[in-house]
N, C-alpha and C positions, 0 to 999 in steps of 0.2 A: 669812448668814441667821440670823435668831435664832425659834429653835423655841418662846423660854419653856421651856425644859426646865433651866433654870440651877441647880443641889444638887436636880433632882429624882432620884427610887432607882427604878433599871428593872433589871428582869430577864431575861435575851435566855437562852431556850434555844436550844440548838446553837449556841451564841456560841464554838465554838471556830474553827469553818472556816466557809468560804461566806458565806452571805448574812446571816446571823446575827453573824459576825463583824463586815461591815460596817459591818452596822445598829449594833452594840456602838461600833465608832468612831468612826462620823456620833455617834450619841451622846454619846460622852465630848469630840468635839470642837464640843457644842456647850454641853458644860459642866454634864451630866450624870453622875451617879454612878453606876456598872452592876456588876450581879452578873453575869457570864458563868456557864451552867450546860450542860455534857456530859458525857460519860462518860470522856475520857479527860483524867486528870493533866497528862500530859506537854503537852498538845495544850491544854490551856485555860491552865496557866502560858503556853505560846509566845502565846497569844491576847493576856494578857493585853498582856503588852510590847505589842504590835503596837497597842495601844488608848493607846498613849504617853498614860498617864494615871500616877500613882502610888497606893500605898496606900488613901489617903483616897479614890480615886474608881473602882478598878479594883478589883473583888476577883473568884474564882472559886469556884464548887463543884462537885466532881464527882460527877454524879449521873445515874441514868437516868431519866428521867422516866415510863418507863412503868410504876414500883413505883405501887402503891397509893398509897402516902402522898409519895408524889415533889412533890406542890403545898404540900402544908404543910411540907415542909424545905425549900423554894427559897423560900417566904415568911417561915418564922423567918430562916434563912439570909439573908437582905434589909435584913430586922428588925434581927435582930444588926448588924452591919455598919452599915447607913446609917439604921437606928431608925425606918424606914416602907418604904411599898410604892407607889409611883407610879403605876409603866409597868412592863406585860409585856408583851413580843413573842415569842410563840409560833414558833420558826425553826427549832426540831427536827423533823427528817424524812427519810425514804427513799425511796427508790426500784427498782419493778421494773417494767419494763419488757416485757410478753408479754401472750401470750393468754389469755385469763380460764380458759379449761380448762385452761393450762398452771399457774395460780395455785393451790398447795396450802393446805387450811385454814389450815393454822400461819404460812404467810406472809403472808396473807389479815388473821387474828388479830395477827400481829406489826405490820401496817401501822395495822389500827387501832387497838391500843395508842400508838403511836406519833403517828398521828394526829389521833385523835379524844380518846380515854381524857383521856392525858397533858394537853393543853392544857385539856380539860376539867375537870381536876382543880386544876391553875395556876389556871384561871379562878375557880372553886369558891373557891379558898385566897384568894385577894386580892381579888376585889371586895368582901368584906364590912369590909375596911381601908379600902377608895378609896371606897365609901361613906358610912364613918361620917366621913370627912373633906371627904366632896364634890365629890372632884377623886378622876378615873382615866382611863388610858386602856389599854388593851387591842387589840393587833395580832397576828392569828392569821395567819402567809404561807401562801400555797400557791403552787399556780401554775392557769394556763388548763388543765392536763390536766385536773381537776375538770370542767369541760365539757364535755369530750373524750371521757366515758369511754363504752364501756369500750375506748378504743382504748388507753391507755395500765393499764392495770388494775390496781391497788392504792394508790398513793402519794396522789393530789391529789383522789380523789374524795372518800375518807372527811374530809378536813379542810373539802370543800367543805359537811360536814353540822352545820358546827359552826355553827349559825341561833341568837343570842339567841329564846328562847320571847318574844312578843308581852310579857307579861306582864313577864319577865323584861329584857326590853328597855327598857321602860317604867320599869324600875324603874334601873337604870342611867341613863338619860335625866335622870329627875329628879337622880342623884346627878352630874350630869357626868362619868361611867365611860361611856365610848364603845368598846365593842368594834366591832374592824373587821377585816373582812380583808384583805390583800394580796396581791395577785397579781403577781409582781416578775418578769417575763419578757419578752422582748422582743414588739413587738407588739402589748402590752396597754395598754386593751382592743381587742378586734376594732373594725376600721371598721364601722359600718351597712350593711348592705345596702338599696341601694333598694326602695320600695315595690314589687311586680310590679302 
């Protein structure tokens, strides 16, 4: 299948494991160039290999994304490397699993850095590149627990609050920057339920 994505520069956070990973080598195996972005060294080198890409099309940073300025180094970081900004797919992310009473501020805070902040920030950093060229695209994962909540309490709901503003939306539209979300879980989406 051909995506059109042929020398285009994407940025997959949490591209060291999971689904971030994949996405990295669906990517590179459709002849795209990708920045992989995690925290850990060891784990984003091993990533890279796994994206059976070389130099030219695989490179990594290690980085947290939930620092302040996490979206404008994963976007010079881009820049450098492949001398534009494409595609970001937002794939860094946690999970806890309990009862909302059971959920302390600091892990509460940790999730939404993680979720919300972070991508928000990526997002921030690179559409005003994929604008001023008129081509972007933008893919934030989560999963169905965002709809769930609070059955599963912290992970999927805050990323589910990541809504282009009307406004803001519009304004991507016009440039061909298409933010989207993903929800990559078995099942999805839910069947309809019949009218009662």
């Amino acid at each position: 299948m051909d995506l059109g994505l042929t020398d285009r520069a994407c940025i997959v956070t949490g591209g060291s494991r999971g689904i971030g990973l994949q996405v990295a080598r669906q990517l590179v195996a459709e002849g795209a160039r990708v920045l992989l972005v995690g925290r850990g060294e060891e784990a984003l080198s091993q990533a890279a290999e796994q994206c059976e890409g070389d130099a030219r099309t695989v490179s990594w940073l290690a980085l947290d994304i939930t620092e302040p300025d996490a979206g404008e180094r994963a976007v010079a970081a881009c820049r450098e490397r492949f001398e534009t900004v494409d595609v970001v797919v937002n794939g860094a992310g946690m999970s806890q699993v309990r009862a909302i009473e059971a959920l302390t501020d600091e892990e509460w805070q940790a999730m939404w850095e993680i979720h919300v902040m972070g991508p928000m920030r990526l997002m921030r950093a690179a559409i005003p590149e994929m604008a001023g060229r008129g081509w972007g695209r933008i893919v934030n994962v989560s999963s169905s627990s965002g709809k769930r909540w609070p059955a599963s309490c912290g992970s999927s709901p805050a990323a589910w609050w990541i809504r282009p503003s009307p406004r803001a939306a519009g304004r991507a539209r016009r440039c061909s920057t298409r933010p989207r979300p993903a929800c990559p879980c078995a099942g999805w989406p839910a069947p309809r339920r019949s009218p009662r």
